[in-house]
C-alpha positions as CSV (number, residue, x, y, z in Angstrom):
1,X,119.1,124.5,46.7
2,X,117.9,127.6,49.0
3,X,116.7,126.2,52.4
4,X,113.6,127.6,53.0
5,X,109.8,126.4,54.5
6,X,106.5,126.0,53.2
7,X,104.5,128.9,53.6
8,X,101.0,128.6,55.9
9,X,98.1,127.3,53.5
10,X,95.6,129.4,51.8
11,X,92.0,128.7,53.3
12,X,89.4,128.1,50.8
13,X,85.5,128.1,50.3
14,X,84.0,126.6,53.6
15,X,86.8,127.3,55.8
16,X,89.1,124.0,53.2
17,X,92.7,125.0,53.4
18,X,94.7,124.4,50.3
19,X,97.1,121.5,51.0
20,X,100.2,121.6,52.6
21,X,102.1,119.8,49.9
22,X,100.5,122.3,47.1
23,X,102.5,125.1,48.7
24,X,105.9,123.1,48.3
25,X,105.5,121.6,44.9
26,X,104.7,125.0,44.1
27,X,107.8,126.3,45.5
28,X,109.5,123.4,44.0
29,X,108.6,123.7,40.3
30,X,109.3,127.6,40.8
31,X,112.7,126.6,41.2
32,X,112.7,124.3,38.3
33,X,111.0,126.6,36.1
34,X,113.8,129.6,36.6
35,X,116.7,127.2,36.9
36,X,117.4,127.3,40.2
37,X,117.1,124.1,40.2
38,X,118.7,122.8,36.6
39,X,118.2,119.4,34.8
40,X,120.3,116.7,36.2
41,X,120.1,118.1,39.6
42,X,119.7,115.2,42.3
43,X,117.4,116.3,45.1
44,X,118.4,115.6,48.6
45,X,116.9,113.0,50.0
46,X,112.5,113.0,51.3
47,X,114.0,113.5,54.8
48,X,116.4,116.2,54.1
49,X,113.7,118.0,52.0
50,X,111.2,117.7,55.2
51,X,113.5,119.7,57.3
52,X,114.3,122.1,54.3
53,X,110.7,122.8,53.7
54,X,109.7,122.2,57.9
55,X,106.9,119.9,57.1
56,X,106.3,116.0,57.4
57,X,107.9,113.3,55.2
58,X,104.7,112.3,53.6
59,X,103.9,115.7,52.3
60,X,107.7,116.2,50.5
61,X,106.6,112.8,49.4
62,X,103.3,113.4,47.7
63,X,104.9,117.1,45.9
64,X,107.5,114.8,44.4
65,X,104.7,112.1,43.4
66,X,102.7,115.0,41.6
67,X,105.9,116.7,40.0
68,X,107.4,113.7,39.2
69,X,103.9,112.3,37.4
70,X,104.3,116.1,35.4
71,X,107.4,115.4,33.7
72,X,109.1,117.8,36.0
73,X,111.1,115.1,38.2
74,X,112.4,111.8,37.2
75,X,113.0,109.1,39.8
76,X,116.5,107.1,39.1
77,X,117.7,104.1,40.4
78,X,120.9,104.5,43.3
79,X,120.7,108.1,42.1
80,X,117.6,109.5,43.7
81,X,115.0,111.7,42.3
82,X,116.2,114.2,39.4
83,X,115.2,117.2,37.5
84,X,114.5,116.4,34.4
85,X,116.3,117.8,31.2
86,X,113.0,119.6,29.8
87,X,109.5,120.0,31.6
88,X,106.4,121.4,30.4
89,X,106.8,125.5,30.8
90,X,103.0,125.9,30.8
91,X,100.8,122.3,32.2
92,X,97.9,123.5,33.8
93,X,99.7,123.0,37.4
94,X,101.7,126.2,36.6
95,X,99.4,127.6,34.5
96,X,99.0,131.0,37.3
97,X,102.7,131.6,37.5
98,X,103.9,132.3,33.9
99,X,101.8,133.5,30.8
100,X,102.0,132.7,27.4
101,X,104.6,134.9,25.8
102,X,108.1,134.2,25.8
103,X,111.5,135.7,24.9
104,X,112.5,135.2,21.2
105,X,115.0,132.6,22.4
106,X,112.1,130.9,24.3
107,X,112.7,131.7,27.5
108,X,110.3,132.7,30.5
109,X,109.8,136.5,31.2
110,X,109.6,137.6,34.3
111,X,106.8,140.6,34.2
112,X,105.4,143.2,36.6
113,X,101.1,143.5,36.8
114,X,100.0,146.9,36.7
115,X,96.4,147.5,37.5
116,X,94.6,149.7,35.9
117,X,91.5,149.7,37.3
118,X,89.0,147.4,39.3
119,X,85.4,147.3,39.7
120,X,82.0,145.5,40.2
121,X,79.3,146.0,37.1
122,X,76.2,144.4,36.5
123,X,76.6,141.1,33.7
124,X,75.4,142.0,30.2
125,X,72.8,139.2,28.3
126,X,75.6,137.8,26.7
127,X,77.7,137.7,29.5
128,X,75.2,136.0,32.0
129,X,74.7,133.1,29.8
130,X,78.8,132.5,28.7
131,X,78.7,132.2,33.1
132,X,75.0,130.7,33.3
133,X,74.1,133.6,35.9
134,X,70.8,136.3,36.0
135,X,71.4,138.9,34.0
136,X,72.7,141.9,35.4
137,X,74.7,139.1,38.3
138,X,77.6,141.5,39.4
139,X,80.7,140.7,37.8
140,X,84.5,141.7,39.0
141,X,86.5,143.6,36.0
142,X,89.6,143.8,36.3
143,X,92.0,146.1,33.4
144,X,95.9,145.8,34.1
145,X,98.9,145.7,32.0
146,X,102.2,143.9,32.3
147,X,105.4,144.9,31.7
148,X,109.0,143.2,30.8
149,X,112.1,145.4,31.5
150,X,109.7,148.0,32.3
151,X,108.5,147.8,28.4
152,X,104.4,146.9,28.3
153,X,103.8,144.0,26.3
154,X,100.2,143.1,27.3
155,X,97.2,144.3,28.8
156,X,94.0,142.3,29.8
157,X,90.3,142.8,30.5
158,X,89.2,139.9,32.9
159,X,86.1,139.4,34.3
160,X,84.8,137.0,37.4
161,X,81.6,136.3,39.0
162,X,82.1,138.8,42.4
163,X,79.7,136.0,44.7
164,X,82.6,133.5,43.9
165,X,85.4,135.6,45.3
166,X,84.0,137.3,48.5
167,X,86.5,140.0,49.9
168,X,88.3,140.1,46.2
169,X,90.4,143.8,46.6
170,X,89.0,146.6,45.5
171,X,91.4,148.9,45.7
172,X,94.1,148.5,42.4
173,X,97.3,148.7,44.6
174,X,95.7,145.5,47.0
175,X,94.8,143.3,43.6
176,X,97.0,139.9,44.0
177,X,99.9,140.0,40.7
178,X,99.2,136.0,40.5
179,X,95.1,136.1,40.3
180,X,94.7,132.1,39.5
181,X,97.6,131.6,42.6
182,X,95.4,133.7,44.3
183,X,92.1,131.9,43.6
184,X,93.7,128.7,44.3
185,X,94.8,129.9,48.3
186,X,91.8,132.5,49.0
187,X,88.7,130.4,47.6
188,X,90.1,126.8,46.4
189,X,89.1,127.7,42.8
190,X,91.7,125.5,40.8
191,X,91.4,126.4,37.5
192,X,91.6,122.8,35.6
193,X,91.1,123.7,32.0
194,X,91.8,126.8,29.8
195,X,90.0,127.7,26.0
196,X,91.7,130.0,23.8
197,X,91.3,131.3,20.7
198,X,93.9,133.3,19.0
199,X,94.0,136.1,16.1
200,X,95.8,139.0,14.8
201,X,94.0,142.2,14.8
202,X,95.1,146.2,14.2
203,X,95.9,148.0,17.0
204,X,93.0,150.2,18.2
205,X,93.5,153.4,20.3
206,X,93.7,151.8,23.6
207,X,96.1,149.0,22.1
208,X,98.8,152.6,20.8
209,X,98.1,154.2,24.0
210,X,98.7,151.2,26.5
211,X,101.7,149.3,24.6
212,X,103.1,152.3,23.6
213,X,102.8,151.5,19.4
214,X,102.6,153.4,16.4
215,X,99.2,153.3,13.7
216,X,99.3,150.9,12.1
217,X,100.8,148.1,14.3
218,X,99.3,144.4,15.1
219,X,98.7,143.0,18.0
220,X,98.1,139.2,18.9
221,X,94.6,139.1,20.6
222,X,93.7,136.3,22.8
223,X,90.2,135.2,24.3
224,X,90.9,132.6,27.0
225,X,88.0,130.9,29.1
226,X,89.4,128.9,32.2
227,X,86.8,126.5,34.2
228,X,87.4,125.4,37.4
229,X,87.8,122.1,38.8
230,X,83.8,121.5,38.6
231,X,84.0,122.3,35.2
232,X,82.2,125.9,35.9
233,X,83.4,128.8,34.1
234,X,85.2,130.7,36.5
235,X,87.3,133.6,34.2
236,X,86.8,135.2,31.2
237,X,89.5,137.5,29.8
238,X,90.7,139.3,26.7
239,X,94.6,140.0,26.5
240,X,96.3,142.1,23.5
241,X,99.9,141.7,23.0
242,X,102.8,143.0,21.0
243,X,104.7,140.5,19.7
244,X,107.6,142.7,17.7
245,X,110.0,141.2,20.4
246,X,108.0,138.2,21.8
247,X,106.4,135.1,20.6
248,X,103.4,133.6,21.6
249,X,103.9,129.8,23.3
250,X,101.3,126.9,23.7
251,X,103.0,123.8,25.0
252,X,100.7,120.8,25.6
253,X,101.8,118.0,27.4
């Protein structure tokens, strides 16, 4: 296992700071989730982890409480605490690290975010009552694209209430790869729950020019609401995907 230490906490709305022990479970099931880590490994023991990590016994204790409760870490008796043989790729705990297509073989694909543009607009009717804000509230839009092997694969319109996210980057090279991870340390918006719904659609102009496709070509289209830990809708996006050499994954656990 790489030594390494807990980065400093995010601060959130009000000055909170995002937990200590949220920064190394992160780190943690990031090493689970790429195999680093592999099932049947035995971690070190809490005090070996606290100097690994440079933080206090009780907060190496509470990560492995939370990632053991997600099926991520099973604790065995006279052997220790052990990763287990499968854990859930996509529970809400991870849910900003990896997105929903995989590999044909099912494995996780490690993307690059390009944005394509940024900007604040004014909320149309329909889009100040899916938020339950004024009409015309500015909203945050955000168009980028992602990549695997340097392919593009997806791109996404998402949109956010700008008074929730003071400060958010305006400037497409400063816009954080990992929004929700971003969210989460910046404002302490966690998002707690996540509506899709899926269907197949042609590809329009955008969806040829973007993903680089040929007329006529489908592409998976997914409209995802995630709400927040107060049960407020806090992101509303639309992502189009080629699938030719991808599949689309929703585990729930």
């Amino acid at each position: 296992m790489v030594s390494r230490s807990a980065e400093v906490p995010g601060v959130g709305p009000e000055g909170l700071p995002v937990p200590l022990y949220e920064h190394v479970k992160r780190q943690i099931a990031e090493a689970i989730l790429i195999g680093e880590l592999a099932p049947g490994t035995v971690l070190p023991g809490e005090i070996a982890l606290a100097t690994q990590y440079g933080v206090a016994v009780g907060t190496i204790r509470r990560a492995l409480a939370d990632l053991t409760a997600g099926g991520m870490l099973m604790r065995r008796r006279k052997t220790g605490t052990v990763v287990t043989g499968r854990a859930s790729q996509h529970g809400l705990r991870f849910f900003f690290q990896y997105f929903r297509l995989q590999g044909a073989d099912g494995s996780l694909l490690q993307s690059e975010a390009e944005v394509l543009s940024v900007a604040i607009e004014p909320a149309t009717t329909a889009e100040a009552a899916l938020f339950g804000v004024p009409d015309a509230e500015p909203l945050l839009r955000l168009h980028r694209v992602r990549r695997v092997a340097r392919a593009p694969i997806l791109h996404s319109r998402i949109v956010l209430v700008a008074s929730r996210i003071p400060g958010f980057p305006l400037k497409r090279t400063k816009v954080p790869a990992l929004l929700y991870r971003h969210l989460l340390e910046a404002y302490g918006i966690r998002i707690s729950a996540v509506r899709e719904k899926v269907a197949a659609e042609l590809a329009n102009n955008e969806d040829c020019r973007l993903l680089k496709l040929t007329s006529p070509s489908a592409v998976l289209v997914i409209n995802e609401e995630a709400y927040d830990q107060t049960g407020a809708l806090a992101i509303c996006s639309q992502h189009r995907a080629t699938t030719a050499n991808h599949h689309y994954s929703n585990e729930i656990r």
